[in-house]
VOPAGU-2260 file (C-alpha; in pm, 1 decimal, decimal comma):
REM VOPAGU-2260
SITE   aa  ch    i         X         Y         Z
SITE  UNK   A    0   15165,9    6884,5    3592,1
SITE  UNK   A    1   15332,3    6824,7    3961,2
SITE  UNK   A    2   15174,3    6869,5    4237,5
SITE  UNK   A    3   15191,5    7186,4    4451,3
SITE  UNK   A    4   15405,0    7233,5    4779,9
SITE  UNK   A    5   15216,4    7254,7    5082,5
SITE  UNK   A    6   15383,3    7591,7    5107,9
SITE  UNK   A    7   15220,7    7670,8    4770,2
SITE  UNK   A    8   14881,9    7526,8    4865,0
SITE  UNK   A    9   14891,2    7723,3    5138,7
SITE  UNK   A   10   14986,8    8046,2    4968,7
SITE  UNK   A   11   14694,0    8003,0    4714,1
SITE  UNK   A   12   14454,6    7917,7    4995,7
SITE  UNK   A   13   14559,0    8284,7    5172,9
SITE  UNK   A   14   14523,4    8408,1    4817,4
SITE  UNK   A   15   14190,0    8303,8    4799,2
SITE  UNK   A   16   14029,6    8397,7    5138,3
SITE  UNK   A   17   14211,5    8754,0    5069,0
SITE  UNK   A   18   13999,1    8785,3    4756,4
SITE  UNK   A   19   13704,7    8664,8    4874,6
SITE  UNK   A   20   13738,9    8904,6    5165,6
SITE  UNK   A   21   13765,8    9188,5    4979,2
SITE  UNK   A   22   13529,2    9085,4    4698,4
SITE  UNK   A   23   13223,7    8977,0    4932,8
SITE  UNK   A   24   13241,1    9368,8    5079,1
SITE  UNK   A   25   13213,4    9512,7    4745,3
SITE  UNK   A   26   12994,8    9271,7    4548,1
SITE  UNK   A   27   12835,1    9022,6    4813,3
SITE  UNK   A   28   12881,4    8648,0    4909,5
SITE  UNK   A   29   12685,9    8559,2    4590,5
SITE  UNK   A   30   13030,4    8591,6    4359,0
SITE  UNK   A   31   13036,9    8271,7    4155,0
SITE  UNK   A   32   13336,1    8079,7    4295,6
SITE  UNK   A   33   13484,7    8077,0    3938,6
SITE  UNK   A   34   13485,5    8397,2    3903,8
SITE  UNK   A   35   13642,0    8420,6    4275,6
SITE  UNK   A   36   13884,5    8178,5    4161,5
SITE  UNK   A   37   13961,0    8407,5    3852,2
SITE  UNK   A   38   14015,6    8701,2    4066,1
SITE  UNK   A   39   14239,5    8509,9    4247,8
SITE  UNK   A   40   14463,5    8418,7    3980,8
SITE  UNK   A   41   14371,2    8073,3    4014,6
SITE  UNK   A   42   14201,2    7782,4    3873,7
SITE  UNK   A   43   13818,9    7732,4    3956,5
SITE  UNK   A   44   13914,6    7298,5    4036,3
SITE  UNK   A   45   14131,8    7378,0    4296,6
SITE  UNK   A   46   13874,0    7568,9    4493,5
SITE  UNK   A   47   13691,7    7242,9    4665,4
SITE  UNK   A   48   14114,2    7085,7    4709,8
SITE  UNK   A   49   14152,2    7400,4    4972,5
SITE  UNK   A   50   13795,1    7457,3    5089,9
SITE  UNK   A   51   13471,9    7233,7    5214,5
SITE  UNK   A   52   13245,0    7452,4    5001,1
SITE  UNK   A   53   13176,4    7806,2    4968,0
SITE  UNK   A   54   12996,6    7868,0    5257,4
SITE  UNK   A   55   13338,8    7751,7    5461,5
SITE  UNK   A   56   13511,1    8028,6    5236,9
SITE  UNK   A   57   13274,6    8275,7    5358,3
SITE  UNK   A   58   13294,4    8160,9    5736,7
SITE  UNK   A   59   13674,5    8233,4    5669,3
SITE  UNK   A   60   13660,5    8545,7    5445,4
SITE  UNK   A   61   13470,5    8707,9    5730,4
SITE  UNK   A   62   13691,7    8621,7    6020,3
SITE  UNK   A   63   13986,0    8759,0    5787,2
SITE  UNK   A   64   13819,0    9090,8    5697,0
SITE  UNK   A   65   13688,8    9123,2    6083,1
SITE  UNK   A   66   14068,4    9026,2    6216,5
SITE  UNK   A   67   14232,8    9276,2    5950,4
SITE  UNK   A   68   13987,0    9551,3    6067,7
SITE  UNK   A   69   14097,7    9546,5    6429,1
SITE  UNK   A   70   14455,8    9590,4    6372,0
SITE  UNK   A   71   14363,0    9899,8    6184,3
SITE  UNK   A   72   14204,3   10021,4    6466,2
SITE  UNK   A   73   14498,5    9911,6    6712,3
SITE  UNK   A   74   14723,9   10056,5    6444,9
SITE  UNK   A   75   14532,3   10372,3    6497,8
SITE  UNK   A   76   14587,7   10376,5    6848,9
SITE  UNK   A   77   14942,1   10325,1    6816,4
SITE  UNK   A   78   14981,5   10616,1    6586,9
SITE  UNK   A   79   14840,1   10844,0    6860,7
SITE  UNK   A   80   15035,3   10732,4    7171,4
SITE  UNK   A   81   14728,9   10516,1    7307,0
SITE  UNK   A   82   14485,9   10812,6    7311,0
SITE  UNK   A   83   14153,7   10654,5    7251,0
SITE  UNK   A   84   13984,3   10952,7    7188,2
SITE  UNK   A   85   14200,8   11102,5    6961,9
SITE  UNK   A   86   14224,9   10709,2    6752,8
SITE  UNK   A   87   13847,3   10700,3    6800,2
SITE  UNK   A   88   13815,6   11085,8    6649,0
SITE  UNK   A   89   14028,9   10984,5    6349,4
SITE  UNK   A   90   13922,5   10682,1    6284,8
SITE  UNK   A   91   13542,4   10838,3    6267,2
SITE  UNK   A   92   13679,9   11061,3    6011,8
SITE  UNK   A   93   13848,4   10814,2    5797,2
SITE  UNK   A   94   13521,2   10601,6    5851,2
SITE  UNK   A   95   13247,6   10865,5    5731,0
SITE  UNK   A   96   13528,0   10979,0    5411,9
SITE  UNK   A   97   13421,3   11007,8    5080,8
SITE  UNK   A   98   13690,3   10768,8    5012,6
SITE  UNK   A   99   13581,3   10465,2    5222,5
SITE  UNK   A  100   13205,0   10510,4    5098,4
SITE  UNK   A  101   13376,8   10452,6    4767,0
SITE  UNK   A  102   13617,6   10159,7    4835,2
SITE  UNK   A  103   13391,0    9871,9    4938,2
SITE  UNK   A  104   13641,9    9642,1    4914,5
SITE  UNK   A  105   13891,1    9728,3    5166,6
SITE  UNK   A  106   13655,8    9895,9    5429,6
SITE  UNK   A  107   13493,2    9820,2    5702,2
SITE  UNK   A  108   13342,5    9463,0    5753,1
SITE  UNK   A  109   13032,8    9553,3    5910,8
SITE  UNK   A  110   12876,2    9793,2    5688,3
SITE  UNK   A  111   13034,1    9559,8    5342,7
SITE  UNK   A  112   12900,7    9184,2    5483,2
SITE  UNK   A  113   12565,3    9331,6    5685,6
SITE  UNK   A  114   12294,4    9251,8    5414,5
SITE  UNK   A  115   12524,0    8883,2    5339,6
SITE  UNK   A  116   12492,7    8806,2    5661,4
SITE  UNK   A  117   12130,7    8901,7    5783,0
SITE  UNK   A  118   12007,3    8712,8    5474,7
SITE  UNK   A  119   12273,7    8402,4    5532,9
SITE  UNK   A  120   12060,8    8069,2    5613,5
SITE  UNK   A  121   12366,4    7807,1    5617,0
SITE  UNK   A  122   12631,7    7954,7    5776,4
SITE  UNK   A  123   12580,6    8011,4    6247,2
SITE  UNK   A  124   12981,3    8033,7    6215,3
SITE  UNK   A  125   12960,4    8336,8    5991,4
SITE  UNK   A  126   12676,0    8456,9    6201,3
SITE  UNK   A  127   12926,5    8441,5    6491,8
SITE  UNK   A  128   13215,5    8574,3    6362,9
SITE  UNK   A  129   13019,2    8866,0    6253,7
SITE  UNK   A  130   12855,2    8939,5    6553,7
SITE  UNK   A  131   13138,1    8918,4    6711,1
SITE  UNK   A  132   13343,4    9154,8    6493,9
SITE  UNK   A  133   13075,0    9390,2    6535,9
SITE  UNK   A  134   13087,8    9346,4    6927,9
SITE  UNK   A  135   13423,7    9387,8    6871,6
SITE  UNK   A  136   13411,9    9745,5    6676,1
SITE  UNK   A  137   13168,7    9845,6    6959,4
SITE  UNK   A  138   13369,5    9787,8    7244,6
SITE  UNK   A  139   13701,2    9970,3    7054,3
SITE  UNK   A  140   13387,9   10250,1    7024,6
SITE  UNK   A  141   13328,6   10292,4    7362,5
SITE  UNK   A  142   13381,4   10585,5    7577,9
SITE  UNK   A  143   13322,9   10661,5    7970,1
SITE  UNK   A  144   12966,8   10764,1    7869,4
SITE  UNK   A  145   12829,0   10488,6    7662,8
SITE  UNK   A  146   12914,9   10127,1    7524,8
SITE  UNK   A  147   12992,6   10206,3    7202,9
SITE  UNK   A  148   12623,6   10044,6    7001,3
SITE  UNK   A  149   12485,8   10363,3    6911,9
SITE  UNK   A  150   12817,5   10541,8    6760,5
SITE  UNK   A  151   12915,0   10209,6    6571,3
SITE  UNK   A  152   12526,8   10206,6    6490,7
SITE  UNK   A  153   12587,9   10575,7    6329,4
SITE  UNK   A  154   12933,9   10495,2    6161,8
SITE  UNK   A  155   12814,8   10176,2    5982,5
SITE  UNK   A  156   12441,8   10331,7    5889,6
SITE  UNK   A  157   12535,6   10624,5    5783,1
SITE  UNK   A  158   12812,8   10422,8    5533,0
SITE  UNK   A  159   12555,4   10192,9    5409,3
SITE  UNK   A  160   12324,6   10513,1    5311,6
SITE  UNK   A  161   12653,2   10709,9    5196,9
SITE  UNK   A  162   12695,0   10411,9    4944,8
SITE  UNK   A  163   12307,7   10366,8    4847,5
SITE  UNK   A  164   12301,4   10739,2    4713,5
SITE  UNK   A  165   12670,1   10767,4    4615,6
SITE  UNK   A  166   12662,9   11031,7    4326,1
SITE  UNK   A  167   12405,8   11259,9    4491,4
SITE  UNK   A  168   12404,0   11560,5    4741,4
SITE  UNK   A  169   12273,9   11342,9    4993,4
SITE  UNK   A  170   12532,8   11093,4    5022,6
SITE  UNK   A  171   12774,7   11382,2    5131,2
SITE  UNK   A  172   12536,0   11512,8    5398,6
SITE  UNK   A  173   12483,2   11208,4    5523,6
SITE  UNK   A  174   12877,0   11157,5    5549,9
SITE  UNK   A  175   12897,7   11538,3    5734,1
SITE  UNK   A  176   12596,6   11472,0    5940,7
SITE  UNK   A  177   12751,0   11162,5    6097,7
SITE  UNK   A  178   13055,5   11281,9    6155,7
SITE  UNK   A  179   12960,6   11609,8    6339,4
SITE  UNK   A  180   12693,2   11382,2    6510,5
SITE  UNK   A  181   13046,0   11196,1    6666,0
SITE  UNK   A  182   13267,7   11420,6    6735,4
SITE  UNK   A  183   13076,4   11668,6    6853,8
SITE  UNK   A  184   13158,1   11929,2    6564,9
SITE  UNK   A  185   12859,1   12090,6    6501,2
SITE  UNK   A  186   12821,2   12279,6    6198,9
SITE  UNK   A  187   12989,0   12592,2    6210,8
SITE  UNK   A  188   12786,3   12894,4    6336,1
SITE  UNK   A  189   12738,1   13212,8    6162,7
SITE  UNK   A  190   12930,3   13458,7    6386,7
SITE  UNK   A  191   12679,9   13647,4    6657,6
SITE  UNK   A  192   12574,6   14002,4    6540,2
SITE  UNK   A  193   12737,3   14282,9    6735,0
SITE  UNK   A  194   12569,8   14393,1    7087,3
SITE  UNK   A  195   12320,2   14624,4    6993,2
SITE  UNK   A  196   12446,0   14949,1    7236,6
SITE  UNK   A  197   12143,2   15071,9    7445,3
């Protein structure tokens, strides 16, 4: 068999940290590099041909999951004419959905890598690149009031508890909770009872 293009190599090598990227949100960094490879569509030998070892991959998987999250945001912002509030207010609600709890794999960096991370003994470059993603997120966060900790605090613990009790009322209300806690949309009242006449 021939060799493979540089333009090839580096196709599988974007291949691979896309996969990894995604699959270290949903399942964790410990995902066998064969079975990486295998989700890739590639060969588990030419893993250590594009990559030092795994722990580079996961350096590099972060960064791209961290980098791919903040043009979602700046997409956001786009989409509503540079109104931070209005791309903060939607992006809460996408954030605290049923369907991001669900799909691990494409959401949000901070919640999917936290545990990874905090338990990561190798790696200060993943340590980095994750705080600063998370720095990051906060600062996008911000508002005139506050630096952004404690609402990116809210969004990412109240995902990571959403997912824990997926399939139960709680996840839900922990969802609803959050997101009223944001945007300041308190539960709905019950309408006042008419003016008792004296």
């Amino acid at each position: 068999m021939g060799r493979v293009s540089q333009a090839q190599a580096e196709e599988n090598r974007r291949r691979v940290v896309e996969t990894a990227s995604r699959l270290f949100r949903e399942q964790g960094t410990h995902v066998s590099v064969a079975d990486l490879m295998k989700a890739a569509g590639l060969t588990h030998g030419g893993f250590y041909k594009q990559f030092a070892s795994k722990e580079a991959l996961v350096d590099e998987a972060t960064a791209h999951a961290f980098d791919g999250f903040a043009r979602l945001r700046e997409d956001g912002l786009e989409r509503h004419a540079g109104q931070r509030d209005a791309a903060q207010r939607a992006l809460i609600s996408t954030y605290l959905s049923a369907e991001h709890r669900d799909s691990a794999a494409d959401g949000c960096p901070a919640a999917g890598l936290a545990s990874d991370i905090a338990r990561a003994s190798g790696s200060d470059t993943a340590h980095r690149v994750y705080a600063e993603g998370v720095a990051d997120f906060a600062q996008w966060l911000a508002t005139e009031d506050e630096d952004g900790l404690a609402r990116l605090s809210t969004l990412v613990g109240a995902l990571v508890l959403a997912r824990a009790t997926k399939g139960s009322q709680v996840s839900e209300e922990i969802l609803t909770a959050a997101r009223e806690a944001l945007t300041d949309a308190g539960p709905a009242q019950p309408p006042s009872p008419p003016a008792q006449r004296p």
